[in-house]
Each structure stands twice: as C-alpha cells, then as structure tokens.
C-alpha positions in Angstrom: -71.4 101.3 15.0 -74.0 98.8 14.4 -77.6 99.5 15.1 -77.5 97.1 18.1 -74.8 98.5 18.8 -76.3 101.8 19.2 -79.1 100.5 21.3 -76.9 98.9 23.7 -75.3 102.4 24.1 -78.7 104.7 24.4 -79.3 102.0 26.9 -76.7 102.2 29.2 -76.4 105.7 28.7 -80.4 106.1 29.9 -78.8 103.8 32.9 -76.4 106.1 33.9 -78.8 108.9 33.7 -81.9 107.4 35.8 -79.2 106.6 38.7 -77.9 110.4 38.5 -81.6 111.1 38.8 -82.1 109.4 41.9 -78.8 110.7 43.7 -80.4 113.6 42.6 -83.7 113.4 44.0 -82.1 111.9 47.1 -79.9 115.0 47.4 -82.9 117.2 47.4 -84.7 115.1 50.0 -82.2 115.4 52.5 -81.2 119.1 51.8 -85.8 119.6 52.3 -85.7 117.3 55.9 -82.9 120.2 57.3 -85.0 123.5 55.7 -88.4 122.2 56.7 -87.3 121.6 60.0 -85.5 125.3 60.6 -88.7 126.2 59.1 -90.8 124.0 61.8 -88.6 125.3 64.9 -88.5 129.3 63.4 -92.8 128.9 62.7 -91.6 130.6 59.5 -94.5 130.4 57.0 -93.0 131.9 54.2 -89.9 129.8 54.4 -92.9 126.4 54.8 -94.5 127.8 51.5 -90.9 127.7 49.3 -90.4 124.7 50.8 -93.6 123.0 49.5 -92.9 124.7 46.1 -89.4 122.8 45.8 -91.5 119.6 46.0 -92.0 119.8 42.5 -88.7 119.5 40.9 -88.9 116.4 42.4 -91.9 115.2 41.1 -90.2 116.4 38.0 -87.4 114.5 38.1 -89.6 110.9 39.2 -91.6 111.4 36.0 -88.3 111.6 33.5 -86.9 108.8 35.7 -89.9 106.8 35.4 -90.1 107.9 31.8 -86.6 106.7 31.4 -87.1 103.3 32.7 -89.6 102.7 30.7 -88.1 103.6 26.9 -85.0 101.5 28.6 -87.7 98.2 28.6 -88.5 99.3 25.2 -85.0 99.4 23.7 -84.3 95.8 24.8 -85.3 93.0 26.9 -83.2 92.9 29.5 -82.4 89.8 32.0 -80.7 89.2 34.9 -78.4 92.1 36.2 -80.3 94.8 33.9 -83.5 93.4 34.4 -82.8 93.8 38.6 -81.6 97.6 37.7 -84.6 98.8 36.0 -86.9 96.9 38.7 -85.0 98.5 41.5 -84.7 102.2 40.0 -88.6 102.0 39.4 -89.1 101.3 43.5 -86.4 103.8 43.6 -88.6 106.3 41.9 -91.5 105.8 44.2 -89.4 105.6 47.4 -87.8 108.6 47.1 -90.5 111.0 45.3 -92.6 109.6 48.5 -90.4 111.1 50.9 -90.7 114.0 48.8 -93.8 114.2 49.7 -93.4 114.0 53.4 -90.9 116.5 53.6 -93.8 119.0 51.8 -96.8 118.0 54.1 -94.4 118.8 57.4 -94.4 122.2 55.7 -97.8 122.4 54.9 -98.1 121.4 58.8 -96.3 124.6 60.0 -99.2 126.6 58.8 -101.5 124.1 61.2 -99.9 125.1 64.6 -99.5 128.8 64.3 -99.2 130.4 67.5 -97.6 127.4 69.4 -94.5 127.9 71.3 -92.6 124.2 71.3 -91.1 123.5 74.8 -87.4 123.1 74.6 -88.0 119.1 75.0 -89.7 119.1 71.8 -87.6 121.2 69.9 -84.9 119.2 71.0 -86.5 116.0 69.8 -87.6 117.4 66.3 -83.8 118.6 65.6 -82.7 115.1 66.3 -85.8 112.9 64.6 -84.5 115.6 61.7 -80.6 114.3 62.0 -81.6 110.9 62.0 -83.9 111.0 59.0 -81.3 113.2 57.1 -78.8 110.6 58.8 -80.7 107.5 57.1 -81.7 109.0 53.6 -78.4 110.1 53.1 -76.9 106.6 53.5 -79.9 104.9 51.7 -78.6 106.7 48.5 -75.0 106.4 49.3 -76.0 102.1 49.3 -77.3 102.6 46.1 -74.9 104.6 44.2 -72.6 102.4 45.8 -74.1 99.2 45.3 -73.5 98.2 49.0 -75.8 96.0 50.2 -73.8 95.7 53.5 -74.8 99.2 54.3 -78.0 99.0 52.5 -78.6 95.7 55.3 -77.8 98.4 58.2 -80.6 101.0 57.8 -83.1 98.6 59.6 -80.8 98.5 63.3 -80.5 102.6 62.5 -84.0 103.3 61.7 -84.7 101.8 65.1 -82.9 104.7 66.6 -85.7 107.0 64.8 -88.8 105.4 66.0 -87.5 105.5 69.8 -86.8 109.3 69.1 -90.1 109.4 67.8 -91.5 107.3 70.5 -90.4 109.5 73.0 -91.8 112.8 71.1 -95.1 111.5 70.6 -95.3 111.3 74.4 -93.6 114.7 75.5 -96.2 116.0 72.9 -99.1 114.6 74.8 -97.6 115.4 78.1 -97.6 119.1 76.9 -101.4 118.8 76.3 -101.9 117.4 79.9 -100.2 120.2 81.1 -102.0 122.6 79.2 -99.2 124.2 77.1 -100.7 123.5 73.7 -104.7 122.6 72.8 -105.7 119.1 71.5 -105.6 120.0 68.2 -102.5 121.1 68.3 -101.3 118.2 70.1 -102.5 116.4 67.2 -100.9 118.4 64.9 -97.5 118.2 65.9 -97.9 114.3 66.1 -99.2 114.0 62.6 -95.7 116.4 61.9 -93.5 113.3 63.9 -95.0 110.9 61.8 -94.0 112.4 58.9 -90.7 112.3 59.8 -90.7 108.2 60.9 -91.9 107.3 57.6 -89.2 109.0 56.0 -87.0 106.8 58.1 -89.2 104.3 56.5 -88.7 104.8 53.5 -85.2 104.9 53.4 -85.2 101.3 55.0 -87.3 100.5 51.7 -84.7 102.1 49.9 -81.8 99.2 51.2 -83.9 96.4 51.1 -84.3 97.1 47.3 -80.3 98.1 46.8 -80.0 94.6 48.4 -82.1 92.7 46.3 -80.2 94.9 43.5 -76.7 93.4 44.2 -78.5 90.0 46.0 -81.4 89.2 44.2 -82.8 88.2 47.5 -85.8 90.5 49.2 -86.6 90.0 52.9 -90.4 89.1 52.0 -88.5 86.5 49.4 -88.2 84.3 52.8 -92.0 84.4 53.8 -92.9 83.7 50.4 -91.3 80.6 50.1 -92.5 79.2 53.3 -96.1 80.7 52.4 -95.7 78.9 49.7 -94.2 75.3 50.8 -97.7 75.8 53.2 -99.9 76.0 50.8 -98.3 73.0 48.5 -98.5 70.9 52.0 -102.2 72.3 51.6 -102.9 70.9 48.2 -101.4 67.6 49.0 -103.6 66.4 51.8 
C-alpha cells in the first residue's frame, strides 16, 4: 500500500470512528434525560450526584472527537463531501457535549429544591417534557447516522410540541407559587429545571439543520445570508 494510500485509510478509518463517537455521546444523552428525570420526580440526591458524575465521559468522548477531526484536517485537505463531514461532526461535537451539559445542571438542580413536593400536574408535565426531549435527541442522531435529512428537516414541527409542554409548565409552576404550594425561589428553581430541558429540544433541532446541510449543503441561515447580502450590494450601488 502506498503512503497515500495509507493516509486515505487512517482517514476514513478516523471518519468512521468520530461518527461512532457521536452515536455514542448521543446514546448517553438520551439514556441521562430518562435518569435525571427519575431522579427529579424521586428528589433522590444521590442518584442527581452519579448522574452529574457520568457527565464526564462525555466531555471525554467530545475532546477525542474533536481531537479526531482535527488530525483528519491534518492528514489531507479535504473538499466537498469530506470537507461537509468534518464541518458537521465538529458542530456535532458541540451540540451534543452541550446537551450533556443540560442533562448535568437539571441534576445539580435537584439539590436546589429539596423539600418540595411537585403537584401531580407538574410531575406529569416533567415526565412528558422528558419523553419529548429523549423523543427528539434520539431521532436527531438516528438523522445523522442515517444521513436523512428528511428526518433531520422534521425535528423543527416536533420540537414545537416541547416548548408548548414547556409553555404550559412554566405556568402550572407559577400557579403553584400563587397558591402557596412552593416559595418563590423554588418556583424559580423548577423553571430554570424546564428550561433546561427546552434547550435540549433545541439542540437537537441544531443537530438536523447541520445533518441537512451534511447531505444538502444548504443551512437555513444560507437563505438570510444571501438576501442580507443582495441588500447590502443594492447598498453599495446607490
């Protein structure tokens, strides 16, 4: 085997590897949304500390990803296609380790409300802002490994599902304050733990539009770009 052939190889080979990271990171995502949320509904504070632990293989795993991407730029100089893979895996990276994150400070939030006992509404809405979120990272990753940007293009319609469940929790949780079941700062509390849980949501929409500009080449802020753009030519001209 030739020497570029050998490159080409420990190229695609680092390819292959940075996407089984990501399913990878994904998959530990989605398995912390479903703990941390037991954890949230059972106030268990052990259970929130393991779960904040477990943040770190992820972090882990975004640094060898990252790591990866980057010896891959070094190896060659790749265009097109490759070029759009690296690009994307990189946003990946970020996407996903943030969600990480989100799923860590809900269980560092557990430890904030001690002592409050969540009306069946609420526990109710958590369980399903939980399925949703599990609902939309889980299919974020599946779009990539897949390479589906049809799927990928659908996350947006069912993220909107999450924000009205989130919506509708931010005011039970404020209507529990005005009827004296929990204190204000509790009250704040919990809605800092639902927003946690819509930018997951978030994130996963973030996840399609960059598995669509993957298999596309096309981004949704591609669009305003070019008119910004076509504006400020018009600009120059007069």
């Amino acid at each position: 085997m030739s020497e570029n052939e050998e490159t080409r190889s420990e190229f695609h080979q680092l390819m292959d590897e940075v996407r089984s990271d990501l399913v990878r990171m994904g998959g530990l995502v989605t398995e912390g949304i479903a703990s941390v949320t037991v954890a949230l509904l059972a106030n268990d504070l052990a259970m929130a500390d393991q779960i904040s632990t477990q943040d770190d293989e992820i972090d882990l795993l975004s640094v060898e990803a990252e790591e990866k991407c980057i010896r891959m730029l070094a190896l060659q100089q790749p265009v097109a296609v490759d070029l759009r893979t690296i690009l994307t895996d990189l946003r990946m990276v970020s996407e996903i380790e943030r969600s990480g994150d989100l799923v860590s400070n809900i269980a560092k939030g557990i430890g904030r409300i001690q002592g409050v006992e969540l009306e069946p509404r609420l526990r109710g809405l958590i369980d399903r802002m939980c399925e949703q979120a599990v609902r939309l990272t889980t299919l974020a990753i599946d779009s990539y490994a897949d390479k589906d940007a049809v799927l990928a293009g659908a996350l947006g319609e069912l993220d909107d599902r999450l924000d009205e469940l989130h919506n509708d929790y931010i005011d039970t949780v404020f209507s529990s304050r005005f009827d004296r079941y929990i204190t204000t700062q509790q009250a704040v509390q919990l809605a800092v733990i639902g927003r946690f849980y819509e930018r997951i949501g978030a994130h996963a929409v973030n996840i399609g539009e960059r598995v669509q500009y993957l298999v596309t080449g096309e981004l949704p802020e591609h669009k305003g770009a070019q008119r910004a753009r076509i504006r400020r030519d018009q600009s120059e001209e007069v």
